[in-house]
DOFITI-734002 format. One line per field, with one value per residue (C-alpha): residue number from 1; z negated, x negated, y negated. Coordinates in nm, 4 decimals. Example, Ala and Ser with C-alpha at 12.3 -4.5 7.8 and 13.67 -1.06 7.14 Angstrom:
REM residues 2
num: (1 / 2)
zz: (-0.7800 / -0.7140)
xx: (-1.2300 / -1.3670)
yy: (0.4500 / 0.1060)
REM end
This chain:
REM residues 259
num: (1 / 2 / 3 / 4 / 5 / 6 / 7 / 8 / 9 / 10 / 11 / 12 / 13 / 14 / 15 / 16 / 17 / 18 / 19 / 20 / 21 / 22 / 23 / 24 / 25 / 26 / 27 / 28 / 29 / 30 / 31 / 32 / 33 / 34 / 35 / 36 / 37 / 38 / 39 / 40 / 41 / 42 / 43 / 44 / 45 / 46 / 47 / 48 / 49 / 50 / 51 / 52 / 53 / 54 / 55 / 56 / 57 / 58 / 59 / 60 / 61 / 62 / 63 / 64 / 65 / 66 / 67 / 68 / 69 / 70 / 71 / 72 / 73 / 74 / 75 / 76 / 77 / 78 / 79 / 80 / 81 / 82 / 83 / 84 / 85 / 86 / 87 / 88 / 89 / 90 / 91 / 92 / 93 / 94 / 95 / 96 / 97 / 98 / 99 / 100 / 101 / 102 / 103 / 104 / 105 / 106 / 107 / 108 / 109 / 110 / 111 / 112 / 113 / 114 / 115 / 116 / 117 / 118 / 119 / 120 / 121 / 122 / 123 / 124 / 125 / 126 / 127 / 128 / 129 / 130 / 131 / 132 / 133 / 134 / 135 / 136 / 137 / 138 / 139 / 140 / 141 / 142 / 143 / 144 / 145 / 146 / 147 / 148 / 149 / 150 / 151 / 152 / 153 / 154 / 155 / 156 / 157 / 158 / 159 / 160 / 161 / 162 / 163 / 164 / 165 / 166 / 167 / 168 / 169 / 170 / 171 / 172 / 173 / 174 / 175 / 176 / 177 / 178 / 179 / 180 / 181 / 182 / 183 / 184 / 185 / 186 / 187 / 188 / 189 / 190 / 191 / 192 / 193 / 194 / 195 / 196 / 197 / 198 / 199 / 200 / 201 / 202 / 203 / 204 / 205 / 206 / 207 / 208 / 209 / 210 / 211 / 212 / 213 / 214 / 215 / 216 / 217 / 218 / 219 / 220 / 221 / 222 / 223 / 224 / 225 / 226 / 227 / 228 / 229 / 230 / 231 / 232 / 233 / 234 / 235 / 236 / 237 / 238 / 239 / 240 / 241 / 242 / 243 / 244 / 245 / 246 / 247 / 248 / 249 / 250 / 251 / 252 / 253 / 254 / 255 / 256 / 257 / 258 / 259)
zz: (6.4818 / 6.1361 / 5.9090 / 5.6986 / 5.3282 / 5.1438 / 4.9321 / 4.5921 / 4.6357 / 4.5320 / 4.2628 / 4.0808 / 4.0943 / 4.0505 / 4.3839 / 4.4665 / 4.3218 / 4.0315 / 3.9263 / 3.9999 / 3.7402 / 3.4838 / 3.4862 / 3.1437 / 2.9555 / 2.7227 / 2.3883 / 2.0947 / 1.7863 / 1.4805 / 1.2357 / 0.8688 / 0.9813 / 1.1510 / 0.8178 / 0.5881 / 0.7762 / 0.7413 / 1.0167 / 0.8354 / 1.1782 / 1.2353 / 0.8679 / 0.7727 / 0.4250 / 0.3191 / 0.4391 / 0.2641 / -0.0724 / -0.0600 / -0.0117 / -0.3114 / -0.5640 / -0.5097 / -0.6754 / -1.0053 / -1.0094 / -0.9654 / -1.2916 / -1.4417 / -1.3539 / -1.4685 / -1.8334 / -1.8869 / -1.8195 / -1.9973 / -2.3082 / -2.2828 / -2.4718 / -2.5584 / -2.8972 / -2.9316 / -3.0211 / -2.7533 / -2.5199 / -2.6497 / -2.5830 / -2.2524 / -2.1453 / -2.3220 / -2.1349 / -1.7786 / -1.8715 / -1.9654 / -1.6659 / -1.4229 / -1.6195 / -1.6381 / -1.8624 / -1.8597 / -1.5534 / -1.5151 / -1.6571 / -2.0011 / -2.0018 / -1.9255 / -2.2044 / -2.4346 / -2.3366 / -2.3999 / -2.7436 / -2.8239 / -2.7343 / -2.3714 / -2.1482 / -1.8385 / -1.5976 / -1.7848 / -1.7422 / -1.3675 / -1.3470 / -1.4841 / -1.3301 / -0.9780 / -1.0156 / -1.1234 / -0.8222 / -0.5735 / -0.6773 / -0.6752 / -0.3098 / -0.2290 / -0.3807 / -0.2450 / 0.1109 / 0.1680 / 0.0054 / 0.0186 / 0.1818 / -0.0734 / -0.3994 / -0.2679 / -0.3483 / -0.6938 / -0.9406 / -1.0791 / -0.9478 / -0.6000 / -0.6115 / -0.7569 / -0.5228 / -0.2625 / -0.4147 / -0.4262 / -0.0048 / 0.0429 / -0.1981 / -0.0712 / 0.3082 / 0.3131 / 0.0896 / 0.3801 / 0.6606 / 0.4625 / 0.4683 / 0.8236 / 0.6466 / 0.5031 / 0.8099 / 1.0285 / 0.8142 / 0.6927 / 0.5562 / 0.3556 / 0.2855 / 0.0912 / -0.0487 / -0.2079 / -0.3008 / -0.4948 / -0.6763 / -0.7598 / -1.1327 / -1.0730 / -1.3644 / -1.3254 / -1.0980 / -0.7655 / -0.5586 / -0.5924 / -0.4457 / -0.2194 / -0.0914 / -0.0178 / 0.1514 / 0.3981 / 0.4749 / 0.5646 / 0.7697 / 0.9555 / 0.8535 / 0.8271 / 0.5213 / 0.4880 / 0.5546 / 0.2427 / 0.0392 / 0.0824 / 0.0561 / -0.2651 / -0.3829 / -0.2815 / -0.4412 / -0.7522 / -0.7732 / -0.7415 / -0.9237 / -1.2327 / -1.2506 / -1.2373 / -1.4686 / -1.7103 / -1.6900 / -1.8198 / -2.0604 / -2.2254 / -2.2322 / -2.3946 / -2.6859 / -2.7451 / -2.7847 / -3.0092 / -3.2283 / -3.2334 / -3.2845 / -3.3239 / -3.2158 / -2.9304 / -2.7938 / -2.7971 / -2.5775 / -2.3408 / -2.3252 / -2.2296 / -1.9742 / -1.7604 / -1.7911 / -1.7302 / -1.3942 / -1.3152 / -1.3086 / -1.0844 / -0.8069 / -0.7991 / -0.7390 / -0.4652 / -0.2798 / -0.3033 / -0.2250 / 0.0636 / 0.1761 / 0.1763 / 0.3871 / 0.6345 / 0.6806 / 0.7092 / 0.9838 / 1.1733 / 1.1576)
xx: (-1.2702 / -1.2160 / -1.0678 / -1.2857 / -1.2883 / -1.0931 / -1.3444 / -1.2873 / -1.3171 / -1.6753 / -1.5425 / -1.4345 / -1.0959 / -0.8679 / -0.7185 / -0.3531 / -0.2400 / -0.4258 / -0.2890 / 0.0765 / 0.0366 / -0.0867 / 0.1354 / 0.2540 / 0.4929 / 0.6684 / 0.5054 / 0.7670 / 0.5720 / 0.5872 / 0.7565 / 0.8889 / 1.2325 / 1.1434 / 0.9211 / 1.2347 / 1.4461 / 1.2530 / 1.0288 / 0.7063 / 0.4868 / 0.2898 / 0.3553 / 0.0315 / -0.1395 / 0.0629 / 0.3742 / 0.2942 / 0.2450 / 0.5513 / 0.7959 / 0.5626 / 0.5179 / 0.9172 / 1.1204 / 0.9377 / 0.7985 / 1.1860 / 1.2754 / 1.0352 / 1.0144 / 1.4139 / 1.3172 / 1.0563 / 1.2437 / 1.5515 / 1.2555 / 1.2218 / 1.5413 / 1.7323 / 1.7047 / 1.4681 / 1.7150 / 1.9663 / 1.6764 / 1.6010 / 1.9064 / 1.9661 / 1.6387 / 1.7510 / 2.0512 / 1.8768 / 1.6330 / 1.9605 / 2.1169 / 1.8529 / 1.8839 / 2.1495 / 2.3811 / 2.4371 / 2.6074 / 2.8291 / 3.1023 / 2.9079 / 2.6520 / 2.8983 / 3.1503 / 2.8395 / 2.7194 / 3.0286 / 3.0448 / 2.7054 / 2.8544 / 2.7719 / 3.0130 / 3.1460 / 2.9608 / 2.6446 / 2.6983 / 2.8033 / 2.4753 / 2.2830 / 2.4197 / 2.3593 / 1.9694 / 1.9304 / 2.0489 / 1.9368 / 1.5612 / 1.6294 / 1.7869 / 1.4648 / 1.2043 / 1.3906 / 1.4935 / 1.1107 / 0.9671 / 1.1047 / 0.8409 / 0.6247 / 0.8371 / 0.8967 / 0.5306 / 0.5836 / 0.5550 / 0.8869 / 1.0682 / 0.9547 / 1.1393 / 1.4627 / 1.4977 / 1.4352 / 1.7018 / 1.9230 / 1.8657 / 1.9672 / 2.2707 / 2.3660 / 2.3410 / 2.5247 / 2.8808 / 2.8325 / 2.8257 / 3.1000 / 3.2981 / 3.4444 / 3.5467 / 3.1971 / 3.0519 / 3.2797 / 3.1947 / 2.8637 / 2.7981 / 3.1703 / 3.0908 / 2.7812 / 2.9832 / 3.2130 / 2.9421 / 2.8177 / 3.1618 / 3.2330 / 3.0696 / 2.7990 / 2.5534 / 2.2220 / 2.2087 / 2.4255 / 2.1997 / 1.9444 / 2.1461 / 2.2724 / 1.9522 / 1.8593 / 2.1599 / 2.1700 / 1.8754 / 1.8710 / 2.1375 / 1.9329 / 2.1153 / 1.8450 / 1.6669 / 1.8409 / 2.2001 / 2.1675 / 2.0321 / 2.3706 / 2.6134 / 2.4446 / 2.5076 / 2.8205 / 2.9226 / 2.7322 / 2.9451 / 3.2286 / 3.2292 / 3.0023 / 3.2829 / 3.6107 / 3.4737 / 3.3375 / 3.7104 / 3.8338 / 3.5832 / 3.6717 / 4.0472 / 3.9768 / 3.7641 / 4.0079 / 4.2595 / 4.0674 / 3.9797 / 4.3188 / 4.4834 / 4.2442 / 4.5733 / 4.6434 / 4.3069 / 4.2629 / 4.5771 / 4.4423 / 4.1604 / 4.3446 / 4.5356 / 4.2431 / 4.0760 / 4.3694 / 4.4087 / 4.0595 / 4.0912 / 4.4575 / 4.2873 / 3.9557 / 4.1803 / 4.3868 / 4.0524 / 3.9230 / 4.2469 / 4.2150 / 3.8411 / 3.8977 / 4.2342 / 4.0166 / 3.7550 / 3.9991 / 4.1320 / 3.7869 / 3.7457)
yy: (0.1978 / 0.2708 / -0.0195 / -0.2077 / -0.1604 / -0.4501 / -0.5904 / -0.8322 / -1.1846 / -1.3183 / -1.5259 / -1.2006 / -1.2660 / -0.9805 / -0.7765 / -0.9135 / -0.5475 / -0.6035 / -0.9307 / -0.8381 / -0.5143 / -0.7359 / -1.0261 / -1.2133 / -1.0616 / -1.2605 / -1.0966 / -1.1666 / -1.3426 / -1.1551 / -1.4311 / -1.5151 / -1.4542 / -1.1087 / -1.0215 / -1.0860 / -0.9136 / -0.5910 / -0.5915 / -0.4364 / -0.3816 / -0.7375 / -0.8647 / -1.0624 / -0.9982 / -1.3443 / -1.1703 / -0.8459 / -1.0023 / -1.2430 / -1.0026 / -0.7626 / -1.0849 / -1.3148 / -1.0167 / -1.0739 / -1.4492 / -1.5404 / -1.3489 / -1.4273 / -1.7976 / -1.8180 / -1.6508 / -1.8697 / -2.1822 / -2.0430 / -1.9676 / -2.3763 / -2.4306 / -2.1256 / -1.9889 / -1.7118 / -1.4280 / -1.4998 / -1.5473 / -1.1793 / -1.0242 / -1.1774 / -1.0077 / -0.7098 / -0.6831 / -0.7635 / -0.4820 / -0.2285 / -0.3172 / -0.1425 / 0.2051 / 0.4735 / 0.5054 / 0.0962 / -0.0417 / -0.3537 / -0.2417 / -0.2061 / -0.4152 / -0.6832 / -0.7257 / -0.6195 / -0.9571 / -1.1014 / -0.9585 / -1.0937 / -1.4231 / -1.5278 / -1.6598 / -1.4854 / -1.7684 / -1.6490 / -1.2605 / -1.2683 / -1.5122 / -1.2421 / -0.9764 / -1.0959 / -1.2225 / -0.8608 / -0.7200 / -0.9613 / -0.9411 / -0.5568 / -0.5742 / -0.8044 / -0.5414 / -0.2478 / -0.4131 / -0.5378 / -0.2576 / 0.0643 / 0.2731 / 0.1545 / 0.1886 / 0.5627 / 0.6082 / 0.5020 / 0.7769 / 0.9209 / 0.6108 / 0.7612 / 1.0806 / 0.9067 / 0.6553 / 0.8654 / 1.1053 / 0.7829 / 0.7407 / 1.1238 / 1.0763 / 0.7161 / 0.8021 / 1.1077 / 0.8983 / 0.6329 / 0.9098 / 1.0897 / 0.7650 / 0.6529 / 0.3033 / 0.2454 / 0.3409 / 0.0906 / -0.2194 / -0.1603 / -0.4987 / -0.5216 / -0.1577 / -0.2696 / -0.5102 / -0.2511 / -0.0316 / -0.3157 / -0.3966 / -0.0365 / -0.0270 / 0.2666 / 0.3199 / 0.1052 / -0.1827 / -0.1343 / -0.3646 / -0.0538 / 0.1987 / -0.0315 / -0.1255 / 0.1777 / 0.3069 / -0.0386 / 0.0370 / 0.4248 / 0.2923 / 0.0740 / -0.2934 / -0.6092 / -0.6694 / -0.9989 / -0.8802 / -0.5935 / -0.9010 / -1.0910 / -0.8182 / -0.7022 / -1.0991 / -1.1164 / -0.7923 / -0.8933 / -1.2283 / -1.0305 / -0.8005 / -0.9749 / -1.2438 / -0.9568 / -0.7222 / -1.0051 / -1.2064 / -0.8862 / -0.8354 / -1.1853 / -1.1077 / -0.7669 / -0.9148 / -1.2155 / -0.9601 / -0.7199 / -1.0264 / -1.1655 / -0.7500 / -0.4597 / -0.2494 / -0.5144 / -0.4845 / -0.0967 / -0.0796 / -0.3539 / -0.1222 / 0.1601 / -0.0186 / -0.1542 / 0.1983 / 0.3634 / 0.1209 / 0.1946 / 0.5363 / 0.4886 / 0.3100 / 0.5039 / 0.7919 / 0.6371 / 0.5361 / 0.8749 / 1.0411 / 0.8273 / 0.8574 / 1.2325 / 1.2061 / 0.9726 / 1.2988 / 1.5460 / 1.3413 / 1.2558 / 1.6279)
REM end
């Protein structure tokens, strides 16, 4: 006698089989935290325009309180030198003691220097995919990736420390803001939104507070002895170049030996 047909229960309740193929799955919740850490799929429109609108409301909300009660020419030049800093030729190491010799302090310029770059890493870190669509700015930043990916793969020591290596990057005075390039090469690499964001402020303290120390000493000097300061100049350049050297020197002996 042939074996009857199993047939659903009447209340429509899914067969046994059925219910064990389709049992809960914990489903991870697309959050804040996983947003701003670069996680673009399940952002919300409210996600999608934070992360577009808080790199420029904080600049601009820091200018427009500083507008409150600085003078209106040094309020001019700060934003002038903000503005130099994200273009080539200006980098740290110039725009920097220029602030100096227009008469801000080194606590002001390393201040500067690192809102710059952490709104950039913010913009660039949330919002790279769609700042590679910009016009012009497109193709350079995504020449920037191609450049910035293949010094990190070319770089065992970069590669082993990717979050100190950003940190470097950052310090080492490239032309234009570092937290750009940065940004872009943390996250080619695949590192969190948030961790590029910190390195690039760390590095930006850094650095901002070294080179503008320096910076302070050189144009005390130069006002105290023209001669005096041109040879403290020379010095730090001359240093500069020394240890730039020995790190390169060094990356390249580090290749030839991973080879």
């Amino acid at each position: 006698m042939a074996e009857e047909e199993e047939l659903p229960p009447p209340d429509g309740t899914p067969a046994e089989e059925e219910v064990e193929g389709t049992s809960d799955v914990p489903v991870h919740e697309h959050t804040w935290l996983d947003s701003l850490d670069g996680h673009e799929e399940g952002d919300t429109l409210g996600m999608r325009l934070f992360k577009l609108i808080i790199p420029f409301a904080i600049p601009a909300v820091i200018f427009a309180f500083l507008f409150t009660f600085m003078e209106y020419t040094r309020w001019l030049q700060l934003g002038g030198l903000a503005l130099g800093y994200l273009f080539p030729p200006f980098g740290k190491e110039s725009i920097i003691p220029i602030g100096i010799g227009f008469g801000f302090t080194v606590l002001q310029m390393t201040g500067l220097i690192f809102m710059v770059d952490v709104v950039c890493a913010m913009f660039i870190s949330w919002n790279l995919p769609l700042a590679k669509k910009i016009p012009l700015i497109g193709r350079l930043l995504i020449w920037l990736e191609e450049k910035g990916t293949k010094v990190m793969e070319d770089n065992p020591s970069l590669r082993a420390g990717a979050w100190f290596g950003l940190v470097g990057w950052v310090m080492i005075p490239f032309q234009g803001s570092g937290g750009i390039t940065a940004s872009i090469v943390g996250r080619s690499v695949g590192m969190r939104a948030t961790y590029v964001i910190s390195a690039v402020g760390v590095g930006a303290l850094v650095a901002g507070f070294v080179i503008g120390v320096v910076a302070s000493r050189g144009w005390a000097a130069i006002r105290e002895n023209l001669l005096l300061g041109i040879v403290y100049i020379l010095v730090v350049v001359l240093v500069t170049l020394v240890i730039y050297n020995l790190y390169m020197k060094r990356q390249r002996k580090l290749q030839e030996q991973a080879v």
